[in-house]
N, C-alpha and C positions, 0 to 999 in steps of 0.2 A: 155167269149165264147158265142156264139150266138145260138141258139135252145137246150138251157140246158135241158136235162129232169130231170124232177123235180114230186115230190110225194105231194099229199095232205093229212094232218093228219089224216084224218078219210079213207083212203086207207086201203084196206082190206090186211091182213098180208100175205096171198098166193097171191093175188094180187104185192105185191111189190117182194116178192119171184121172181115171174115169171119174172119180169123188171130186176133182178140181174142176173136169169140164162142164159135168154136169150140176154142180152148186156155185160155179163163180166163184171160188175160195182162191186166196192166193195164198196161207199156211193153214197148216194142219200140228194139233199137239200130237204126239206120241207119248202113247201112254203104254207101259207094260205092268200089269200085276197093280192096278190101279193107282200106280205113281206115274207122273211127268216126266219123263226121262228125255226129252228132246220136242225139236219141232220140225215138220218136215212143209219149205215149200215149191213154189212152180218150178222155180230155178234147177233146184235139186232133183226133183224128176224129168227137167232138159237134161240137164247134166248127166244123169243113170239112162235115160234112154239114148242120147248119143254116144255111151261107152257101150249100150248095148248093138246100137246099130255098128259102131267099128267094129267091133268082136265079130259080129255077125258078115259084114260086107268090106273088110278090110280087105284081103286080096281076092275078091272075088263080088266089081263094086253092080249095084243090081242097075238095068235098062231103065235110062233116064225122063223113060214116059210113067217108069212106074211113082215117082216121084207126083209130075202130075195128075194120076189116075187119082192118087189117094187125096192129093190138096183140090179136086174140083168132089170127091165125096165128102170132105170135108163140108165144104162150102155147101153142097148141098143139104147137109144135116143143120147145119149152124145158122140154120133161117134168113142169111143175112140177104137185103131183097136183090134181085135179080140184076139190075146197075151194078150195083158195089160187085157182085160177082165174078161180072162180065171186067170189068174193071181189073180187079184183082188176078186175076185168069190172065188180060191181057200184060200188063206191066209184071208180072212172075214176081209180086210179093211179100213172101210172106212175113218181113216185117209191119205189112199193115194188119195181116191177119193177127199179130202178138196183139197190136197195139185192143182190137178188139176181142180177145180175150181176158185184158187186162182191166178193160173199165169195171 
């Protein structure tokens, strides 16, 4: 395939995040020095952004609205229509929101 996008190892982990949210990818190759050295996908930036949230909020866990502050901006960036919102808001989650990220 011709104009692959592709990540560089030292890519910053919200960096790549934003490349999945915003193209619907669910892997990315890594390429360093125009070789293939790995592949990086969704899972693996859950992964590195939950080791970064414990680092961060391990003894010290943040005010549990701020959780939902950011999953109703979420929702509102993510078009999904106003129903499914109210929905998803009411039943707290966010295993539905994976499942549409995922299609």
């Amino acid at each position: 395939s011709r104009n692959v996008l592709t990540v560089d190892p030292a890519r910053d982990v919200f960096a790549v995040a934003d490349i999945f949210l915003k193209n619907n990818y669910r892997r990315l190759p890594v390429v360093e020095n125009d070789k293939l050295i790995g592949i990086v996908t969704r899972g693996d930036i859950l992964r590195a952004g939950k080791r970064l949230w414990d680092a961060k909020y391990q003894s010290n866990p943040p005010d549990p609205g701020y959780l939902t502050d950011n999953i109703k901006s979420r929702l509102h960036q993510d078009g999904l229509p106003f129903a499914r919102k109210k929905t998803l808001l009411q039943r707290g989650r966010a295993a539905t929101l994976r499942r549409k990220l995922n299609r």
